[in-house]
C-alpha positions, 0 to 999 in steps of 0.5 A: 134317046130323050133329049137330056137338057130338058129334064136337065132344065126341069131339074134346075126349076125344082131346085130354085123354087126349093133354094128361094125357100131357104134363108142365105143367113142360115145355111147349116150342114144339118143333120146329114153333115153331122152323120156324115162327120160322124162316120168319118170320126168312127172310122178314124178312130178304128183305123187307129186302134187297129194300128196301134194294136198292130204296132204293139205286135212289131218287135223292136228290140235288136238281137245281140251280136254274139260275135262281133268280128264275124264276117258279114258275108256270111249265110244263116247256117255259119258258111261263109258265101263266095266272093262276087266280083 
C-alpha cells in the first residue's frame, strides 16, 4: 500500500501555491456558494408548498355530539364494551 502522507504532503504544496494566490481582503463564497444557497432556497420552498398543500387536506372540523349524555365506553357499532377492572 503507497504510503499516504506523501501524497498527503504533495496535496498540501499544491494548495499553498494556490492560497498564496488569493487576496485574504477578498475572499468570496463565489458562484458555487451562490448555487449551492440556491438549491437550498429551492428545496425549502418545495418543501413548503408541498406541506401546505398537505395541510389543506387535513380536515379540522369536529363532528357534532348527537348524543351528549352516551356513555363514552362505547364501541362504533352502538354496543356498549364490557367493564375492565
Amino acid at each position: 500500500m503507497p504510503d499516504m502522507s506523501a501524497s498527503a504532503s504533495l496535496a498540501m504544496t499544491h494548495f499553498v501555491t494556490l492560497a498564496k494566490e488569493v487576496d485574504e481582503n477578498k475572499v468570496t463564497p463565489g458562484v458555487l456558494g451562490f448555487i449551492v444557497f440556491a438549491a437550498m432556497a429551492l428545496a425549502v420552498w418545495a418543501l413548503m408548498k408541498s406541506m401546505s398543500k398537505h395541510m389543506n387536506k387535513v380536515d379540522f372540523k369536529e363532528s357534532p355530539d348527537d348524543a351528549s349524555g352516551q356513555n363514552t365506553a362505547e364501541s362504533p357499532s352502538g354496543k356498549a364494551s364490557p367493564a375492565k377492572g
